[in-house]
C-alpha positions in Angstrom: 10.1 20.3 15.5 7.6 17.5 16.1 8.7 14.3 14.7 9.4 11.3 16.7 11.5 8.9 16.2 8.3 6.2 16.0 8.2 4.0 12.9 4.4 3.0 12.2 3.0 -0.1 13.0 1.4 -0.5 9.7 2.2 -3.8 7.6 3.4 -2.7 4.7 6.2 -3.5 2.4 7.2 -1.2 -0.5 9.0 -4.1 -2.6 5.7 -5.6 -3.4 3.9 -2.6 -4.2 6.8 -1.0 -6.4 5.8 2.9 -7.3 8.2 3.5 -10.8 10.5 6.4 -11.2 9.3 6.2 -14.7 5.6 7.0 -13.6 6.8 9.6 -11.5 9.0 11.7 -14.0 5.8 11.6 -16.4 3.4 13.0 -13.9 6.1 16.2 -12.3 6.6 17.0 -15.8 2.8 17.4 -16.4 2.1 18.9 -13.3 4.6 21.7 -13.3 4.7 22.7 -16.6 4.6 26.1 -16.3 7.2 26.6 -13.2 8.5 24.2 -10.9 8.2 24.3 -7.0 11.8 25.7 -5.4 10.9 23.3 -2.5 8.6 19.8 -2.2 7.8 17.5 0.7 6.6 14.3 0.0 4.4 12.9 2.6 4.4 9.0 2.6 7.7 9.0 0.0 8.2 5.2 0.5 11.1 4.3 -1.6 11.7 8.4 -2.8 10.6 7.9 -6.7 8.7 11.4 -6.6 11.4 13.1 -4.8 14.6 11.3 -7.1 11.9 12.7 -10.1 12.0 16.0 -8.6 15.5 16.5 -8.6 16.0 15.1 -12.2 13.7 18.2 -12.8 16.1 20.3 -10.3 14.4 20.6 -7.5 17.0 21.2 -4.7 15.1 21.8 -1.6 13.5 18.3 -0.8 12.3 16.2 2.0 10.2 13.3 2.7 8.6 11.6 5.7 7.3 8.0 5.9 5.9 5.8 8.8 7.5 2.9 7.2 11.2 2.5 7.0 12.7 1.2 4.2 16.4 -0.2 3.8 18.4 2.1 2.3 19.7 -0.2 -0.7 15.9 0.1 -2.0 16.0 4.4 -2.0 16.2 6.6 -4.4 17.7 9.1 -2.9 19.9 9.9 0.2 18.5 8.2 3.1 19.3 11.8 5.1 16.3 13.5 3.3 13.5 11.1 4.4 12.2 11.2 8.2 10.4 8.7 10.0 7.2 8.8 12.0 4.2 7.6 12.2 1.9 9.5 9.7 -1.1 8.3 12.4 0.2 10.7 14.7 0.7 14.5 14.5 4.1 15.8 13.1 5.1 19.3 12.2 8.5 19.8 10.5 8.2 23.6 11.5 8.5 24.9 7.8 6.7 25.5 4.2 7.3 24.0 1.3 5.9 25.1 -2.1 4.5 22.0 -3.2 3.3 19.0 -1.2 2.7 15.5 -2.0 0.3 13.1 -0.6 -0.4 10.1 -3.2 -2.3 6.8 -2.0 -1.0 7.1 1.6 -4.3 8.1 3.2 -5.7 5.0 3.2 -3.3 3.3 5.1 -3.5 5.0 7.8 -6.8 4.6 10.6 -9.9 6.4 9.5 -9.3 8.1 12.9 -6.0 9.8 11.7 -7.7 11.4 8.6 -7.7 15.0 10.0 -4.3 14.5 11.4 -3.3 13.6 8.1 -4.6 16.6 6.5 -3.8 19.1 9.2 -0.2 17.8 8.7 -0.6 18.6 4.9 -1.8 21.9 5.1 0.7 23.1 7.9 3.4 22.3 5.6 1.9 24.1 2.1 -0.6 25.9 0.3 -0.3 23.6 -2.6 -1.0 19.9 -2.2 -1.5 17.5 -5.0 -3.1 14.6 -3.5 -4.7 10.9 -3.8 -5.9 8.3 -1.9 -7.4 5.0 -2.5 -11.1 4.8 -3.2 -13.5 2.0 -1.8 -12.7 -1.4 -3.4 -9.7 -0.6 -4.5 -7.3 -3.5 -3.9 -4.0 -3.1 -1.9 -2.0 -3.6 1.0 -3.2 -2.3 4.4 -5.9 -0.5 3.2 -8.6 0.4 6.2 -9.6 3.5 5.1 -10.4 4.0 1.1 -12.7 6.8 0.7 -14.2 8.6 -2.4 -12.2 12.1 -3.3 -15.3 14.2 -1.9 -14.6 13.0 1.4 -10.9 14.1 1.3 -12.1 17.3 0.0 -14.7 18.1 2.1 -11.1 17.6 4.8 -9.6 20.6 3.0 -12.2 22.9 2.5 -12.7 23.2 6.2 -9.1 24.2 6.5 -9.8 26.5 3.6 -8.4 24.8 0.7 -10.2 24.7 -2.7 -9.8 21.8 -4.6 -10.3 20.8 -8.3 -9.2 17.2 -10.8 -8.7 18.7 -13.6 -4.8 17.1 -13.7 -6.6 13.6 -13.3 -8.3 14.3 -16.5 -4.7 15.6 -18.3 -3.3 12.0 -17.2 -6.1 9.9 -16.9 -4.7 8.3 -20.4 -1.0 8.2 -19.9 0.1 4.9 -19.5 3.5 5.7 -17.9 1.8 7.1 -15.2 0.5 4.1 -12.4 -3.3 4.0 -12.7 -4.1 4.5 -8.9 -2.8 8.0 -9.4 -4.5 8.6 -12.4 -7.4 7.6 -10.7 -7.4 9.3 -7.4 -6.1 12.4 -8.1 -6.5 16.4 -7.4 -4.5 19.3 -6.5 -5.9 21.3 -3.0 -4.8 25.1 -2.5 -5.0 27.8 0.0 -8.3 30.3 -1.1 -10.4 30.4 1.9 -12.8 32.6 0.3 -13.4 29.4 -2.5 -13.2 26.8 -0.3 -16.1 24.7 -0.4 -17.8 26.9 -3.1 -16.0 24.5 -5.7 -17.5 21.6 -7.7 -17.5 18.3 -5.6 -14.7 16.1 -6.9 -17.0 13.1 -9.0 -16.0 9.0 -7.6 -14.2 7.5 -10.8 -12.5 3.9 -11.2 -10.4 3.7 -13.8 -10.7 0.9 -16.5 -6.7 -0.2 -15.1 -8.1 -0.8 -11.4 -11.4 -2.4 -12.6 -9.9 -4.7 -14.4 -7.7 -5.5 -11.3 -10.1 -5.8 -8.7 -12.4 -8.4 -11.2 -9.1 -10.3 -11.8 -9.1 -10.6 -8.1 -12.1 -11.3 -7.4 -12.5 -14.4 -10.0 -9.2 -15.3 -8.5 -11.2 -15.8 -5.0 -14.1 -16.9 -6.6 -12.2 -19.7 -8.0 -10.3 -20.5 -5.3 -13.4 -20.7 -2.7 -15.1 -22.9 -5.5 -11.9 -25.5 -4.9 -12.3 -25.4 -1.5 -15.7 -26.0 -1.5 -15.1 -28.8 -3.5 -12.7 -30.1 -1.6 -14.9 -29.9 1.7 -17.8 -32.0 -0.5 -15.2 -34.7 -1.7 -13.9 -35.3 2.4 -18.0 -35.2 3.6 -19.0 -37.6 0.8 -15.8 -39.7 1.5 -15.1 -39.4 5.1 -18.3 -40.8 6.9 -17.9 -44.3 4.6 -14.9 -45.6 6.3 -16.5 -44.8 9.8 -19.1 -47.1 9.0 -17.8 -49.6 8.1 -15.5 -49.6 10.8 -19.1 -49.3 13.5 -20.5 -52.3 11.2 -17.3 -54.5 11.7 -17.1 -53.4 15.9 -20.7 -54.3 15.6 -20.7 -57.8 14.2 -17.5 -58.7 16.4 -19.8 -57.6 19.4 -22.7 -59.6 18.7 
């Protein structure tokens, strides 16, 4: 079993960012409607919402992993089901799991991990719902936000098809947090489809736009007092000095 006992250097704290059980029992529900997975990893489970909202559904056989530690009074579930290690580094738990989880981690992690990342996905399932931050999109730690095609271009050359259709089922449910609804698609084992598929289409949802123009007047504004600031000290500053050269001057005379 490769996991090492290395917690991640990333600066990241899950109390700021919270991810809502609620969100999460709204999604499963949707996404296994039909039949639910006997076993599910979740890879970058932070505070276990998705894995506490897979047993609700009873889902027995569980286990997450997580480069950032999290005191145990802030879990949702047994701190004995999550490992640590850092998600930048190849891991390999030395087992399958029917259904695998990978939502907004990716982008946390160094642009040079992304086929580490996805190697570690696809070693552990053949079915992988996933998501991951797109460019622009406002967060902590995020250094490497990529559209979905890049992601899936990732999978199909492990041979893994992958499709959004589930964005689209969600995209309006406001229980559900809007970066997922935004950023995400299921990948599956068919080698013989892989890459044949429709590439996944960029989207930004209305949520996240709103967000990141929010934050963006925020700077705006905030720049604009600085600036201000920076005028009133020029404009005030030099006046005093020059008086004070004036009065050394006429005492020198």
């Amino acid at each position: 079993m490769l996991i090492s006992s290395e917690i991640s250097k990333i600066d990241y704290d899950h109390s700021r960012n919270p991810h809502t059980l609620r969100g999460a029992q709204a999604a499963l529900s949707l996404f296994f409607t039909q039949e639910k997975p006997k076993s599910l990893l979740d890879v970058g489970c932070g505070t276990g919402t998705w894995m506490k909202a897979a047993m609700e559904i009873g889902v027995n056989d569980l286990l997450g992993i997580d480069g950032v530690e999290v005191p145990t009074n802030q879990l949702h579930v047994p701190k004995e089901l999550i490992r640590h290690h850092d998600l930048n580094l190849p891991w390999n738990l030395d087992r399958k799991f029917e259904a695998v989880l990978c939502l907004e981690v990716a982008e946390h992690l160094n642009d040079s991990s992304a086929e580490t990342l996805v190697d570690g996905l696809v070693r552990h399932g053949e079915t992988i719902y996933f998501s991951a931050a797109c460019p622009g999109q406002i967060g902590q730690h995020h250094v490497n936000c990529q559209w979905p095609v890049y992601w899936q271009q990732l999978f199909n050359d492990r041979g893994y098809v992958c499709q959004d259709s589930l964005r689209w089922q969600i995209w309006d449910d406001e229980r559900i947090e809007p970066w997922y609804r935004q950023n995400l698609f299921l990948a599956r084992c068919a080698p013989r489809e892989a890459g044949y598929e429709p590439r996944i289409k960029g989207a930004v949802h209305p949520e996240i736009l709103s967000t990141v123009i929010n934050v963006l007047r925020e700077r705006s504004e905030h720049l604009g007092r600085i600036n201000r600031g920076i005028s009133l000290i020029k404009r005030h500053v030099p006046h005093p000095i020059r008086a004070l050269a004036e009065k050394v001057k006429r005492r020198t005379k």
